[in-house]
N, C-alpha and C positions, 0 to 999 in steps of 0.2 A: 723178254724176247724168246720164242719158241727158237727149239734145238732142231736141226732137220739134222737127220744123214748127213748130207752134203757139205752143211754149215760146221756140225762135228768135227769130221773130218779134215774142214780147214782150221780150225783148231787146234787141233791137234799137229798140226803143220808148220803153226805160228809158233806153238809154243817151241816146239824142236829146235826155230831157227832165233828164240826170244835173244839170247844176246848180239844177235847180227844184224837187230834193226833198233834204232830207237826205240826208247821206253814211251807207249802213247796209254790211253785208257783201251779198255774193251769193255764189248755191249755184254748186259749180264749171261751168264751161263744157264740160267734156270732151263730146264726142260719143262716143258708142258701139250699137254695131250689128253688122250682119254686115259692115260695113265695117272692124271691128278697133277701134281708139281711138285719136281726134285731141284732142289734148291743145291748151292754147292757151297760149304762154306769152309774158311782155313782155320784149325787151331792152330795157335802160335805155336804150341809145342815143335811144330814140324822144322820150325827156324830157331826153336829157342839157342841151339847152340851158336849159331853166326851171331846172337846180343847186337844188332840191331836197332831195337829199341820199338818199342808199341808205335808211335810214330812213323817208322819204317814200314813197318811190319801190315802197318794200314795202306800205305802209298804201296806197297808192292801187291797186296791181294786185290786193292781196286785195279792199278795198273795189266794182272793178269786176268781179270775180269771175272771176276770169284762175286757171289752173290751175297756174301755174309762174311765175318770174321769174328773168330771166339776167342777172344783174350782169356788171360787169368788173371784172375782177383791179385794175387801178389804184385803181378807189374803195374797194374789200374792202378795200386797202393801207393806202389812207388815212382810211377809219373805223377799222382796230385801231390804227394808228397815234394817231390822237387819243383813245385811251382805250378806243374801245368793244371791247367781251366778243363773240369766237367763239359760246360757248356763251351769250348773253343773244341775238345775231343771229339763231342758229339757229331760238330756242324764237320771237323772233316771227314770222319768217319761216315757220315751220308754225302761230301760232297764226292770221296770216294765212289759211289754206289753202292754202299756196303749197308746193312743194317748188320747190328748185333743180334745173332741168332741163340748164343748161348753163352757160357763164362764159367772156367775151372777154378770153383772154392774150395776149401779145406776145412771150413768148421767143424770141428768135431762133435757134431750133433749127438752120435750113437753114443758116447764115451759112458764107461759104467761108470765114472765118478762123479756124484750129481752137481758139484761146484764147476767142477772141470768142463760140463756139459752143460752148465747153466750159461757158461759167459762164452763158450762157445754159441751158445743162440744168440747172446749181443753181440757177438761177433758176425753170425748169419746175419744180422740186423741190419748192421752196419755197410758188411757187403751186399747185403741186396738194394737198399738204400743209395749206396754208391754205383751201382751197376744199372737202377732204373735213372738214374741221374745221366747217364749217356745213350737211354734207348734201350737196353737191354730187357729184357724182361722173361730171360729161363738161366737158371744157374744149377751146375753138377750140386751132385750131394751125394759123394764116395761115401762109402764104410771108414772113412778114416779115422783111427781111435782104437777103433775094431778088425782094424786089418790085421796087426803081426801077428807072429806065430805063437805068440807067448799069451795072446789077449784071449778071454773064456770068450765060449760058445755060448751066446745070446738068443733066450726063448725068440722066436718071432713077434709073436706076441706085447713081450717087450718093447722091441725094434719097433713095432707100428706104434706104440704108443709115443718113441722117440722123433720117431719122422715127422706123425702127425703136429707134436708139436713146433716143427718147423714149417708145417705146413702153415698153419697159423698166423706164423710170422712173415710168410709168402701173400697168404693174404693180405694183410696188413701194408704190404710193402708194394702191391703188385707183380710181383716178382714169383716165377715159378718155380720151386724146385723140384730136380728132375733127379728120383731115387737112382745112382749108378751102382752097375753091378763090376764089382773088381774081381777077375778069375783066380786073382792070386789071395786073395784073402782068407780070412780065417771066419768072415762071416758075411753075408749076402755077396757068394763066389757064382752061383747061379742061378736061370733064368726063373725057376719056379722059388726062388727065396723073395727075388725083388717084386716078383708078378705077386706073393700073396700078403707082399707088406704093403704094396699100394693100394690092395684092393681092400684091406681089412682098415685103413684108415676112413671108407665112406669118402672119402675126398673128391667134390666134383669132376674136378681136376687134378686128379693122381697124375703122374708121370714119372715116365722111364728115361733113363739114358744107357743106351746098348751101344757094343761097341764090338766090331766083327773078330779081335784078338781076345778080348776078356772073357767074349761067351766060348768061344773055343777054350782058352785057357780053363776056364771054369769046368771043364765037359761037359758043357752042355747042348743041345741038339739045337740046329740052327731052324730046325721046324718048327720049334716056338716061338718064333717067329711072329707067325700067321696067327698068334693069339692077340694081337695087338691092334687097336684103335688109330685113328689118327689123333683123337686129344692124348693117349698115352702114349703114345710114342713120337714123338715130334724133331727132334735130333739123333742122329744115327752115326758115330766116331765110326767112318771108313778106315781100313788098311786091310794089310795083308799079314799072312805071315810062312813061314816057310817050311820044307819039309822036315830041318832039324834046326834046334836040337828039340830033342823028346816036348811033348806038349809040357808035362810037368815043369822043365824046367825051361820054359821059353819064358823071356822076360821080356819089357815092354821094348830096351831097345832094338831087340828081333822084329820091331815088327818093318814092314816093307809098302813099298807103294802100291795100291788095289791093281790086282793082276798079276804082281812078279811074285805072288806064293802060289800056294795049292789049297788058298779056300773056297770051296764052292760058290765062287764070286755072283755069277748068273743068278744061281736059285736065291742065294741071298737078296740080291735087288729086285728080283722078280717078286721076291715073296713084302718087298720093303715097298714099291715103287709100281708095281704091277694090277694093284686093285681100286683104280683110283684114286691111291693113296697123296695128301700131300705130306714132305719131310724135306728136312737138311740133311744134307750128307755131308760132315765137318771132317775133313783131311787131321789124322790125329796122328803124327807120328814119332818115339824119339830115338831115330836112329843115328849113329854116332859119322855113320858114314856121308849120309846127307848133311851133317852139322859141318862136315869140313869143308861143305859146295859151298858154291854162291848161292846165296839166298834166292836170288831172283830166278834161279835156274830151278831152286828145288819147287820153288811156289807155283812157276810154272807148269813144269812137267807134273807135278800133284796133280792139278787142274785137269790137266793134257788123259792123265792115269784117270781119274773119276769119270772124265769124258767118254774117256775110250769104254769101261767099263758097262756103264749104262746106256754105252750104243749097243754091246756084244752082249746083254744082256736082253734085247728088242724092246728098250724104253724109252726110245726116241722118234721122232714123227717123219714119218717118209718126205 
């Protein structure tokens, strides 16, 4: 269902007043125009503090009328592991209106120890395997392995040879993975490290996952943006972040709902949203202060904050 002005607006209305009416469904949020289609989707992280539960977690982003929801691999793991059904997940998670737009894994693909990184890819195996089993079909692929401060500085070179062979394994699984750039890391920190390890793998389907705190954190210019595809870039981690403490040391639970910082929010969507583009715009947040709310309140006003944004950005249809 297209997004008008108007219709935003009463959205944003709803959400303000979400605890003071009954809990009902809402019609999906996606925008669409001559701007292409801005999809809206929730990571969990933004409730992971309320523990909820994946189950929850689905009735509330369909309830707010979120167009997707991006679980993590860890809780997937451990819902099937306590009994529950792939295929019983699945069907709620569409009776929601939700599709799985993406899913935060942890394989340590990059890892310089080749045992370590071997079973990390049956690990990738595994999770992609279980992630196309409920609809899914794009999964993160952090630098993890390679992120701390103590880990060596990885030719690039190297790095594509490691990606690529997860890419591989993406094939195989149907399942995409989507190289992510981490600002805090000790290696692909930013936007020109992950842009030339996707592209040096040949991979039809290379892809990114960017994220409006990491590319900041990272220093990098949010004009790079505009170097990107709709196959490469296809999920886009929304938030915000503020004016302190120092970029350097701003950490992930800094970050804020899109609009209560000072990131160039506008140019960002404009440059994300603006070209005909289609993308997911996944609410990624973990800040501690929201983790104390009602979940239902934070899930909303997220929604309520992307909405607003990509109105005040002119990407939604008179």
């Amino acid at each position: 269902m297209a997004i008008t002005r108007r219709t935003a607006l009463a959205a944003s209305a709803a959400a303000a007043a979400a605890m003071s009416e009954p809990a009902r469904s809402a019609s999906p949020a996606a925008v669409r125009g001559e701007s292409g289609t801005i999809r809206f989707c929730l990571n969990t992280s933004t409730i992971r503090g309320q523990k909820v539960g994946l189950e929850k977690e689905i009735e509330l982003a369909g309830k707010a009328g979120y167009d997707g929801i991006e679980p993590w691999i860890p809780n997937l793991r451990e819902y099937l592991a306590n009994g529950g059904s792939a295929d019983e997940l699945k069907k709620r998670i569409a009776d929601a209106g939700l599709t799985v737009d993406s899913a935060i894994g942890f394989a340590q693909w990059i890892h310089e120890d080749d045992e370590r990184r071997a079973a990390a890819l049956e690990e990738a195996r595994r999770d992609m395997d279980m992630l196309r089993s409920i609809g899914g079909t794009r999964i993160a692929a952090p630098p993890v392995g390679a992120h701390g401060g103590d880990s060596p500085r990885l030719d690039l070179d190297v790095v594509t040879e490691r990606f690529a062979a997860l890419q591989k394994i993406g094939d195989d699984t149907g399942v995409i993975p989507q190289l992510e750039v981490w600002g805090f890391s000790r290696n692909l920190s930013r936007l020109g490290e992950v842009a030339y390890v996707a592209a040096q793998t040949g991979h039809p389907h290379s892809c990114l996952l960017l994220d409006t705190y990491h590319v900041f954190r990272g220093g990098s210019d949010f004009g790079g943006l505009s170097l990107f595809s709709d196959d490469s870039l296809q999920v886009f981690h929304i938030n915000d972040y503020p004016a302190e403490p120092p970029r350097e040391e701003m950490r992930d639970s800094d970050r804020v709902y899109p609009g209560d910082g000072i990131a160039p929010m506008g140019s960002i969507l404009r440059t994300l949203g603006g070209t005909g583009r289609s993308i997911t715009l996944s609410l990624e947040l973990f800040n501690p202060n929201y983790w104390n709310e009602d979940a239902e309140v934070v899930v909303r006003t997220g929604l309520m904050k992307m909405q607003q944004a990509v109105r005040k950005a002119g990407l939604t249809e008179e």
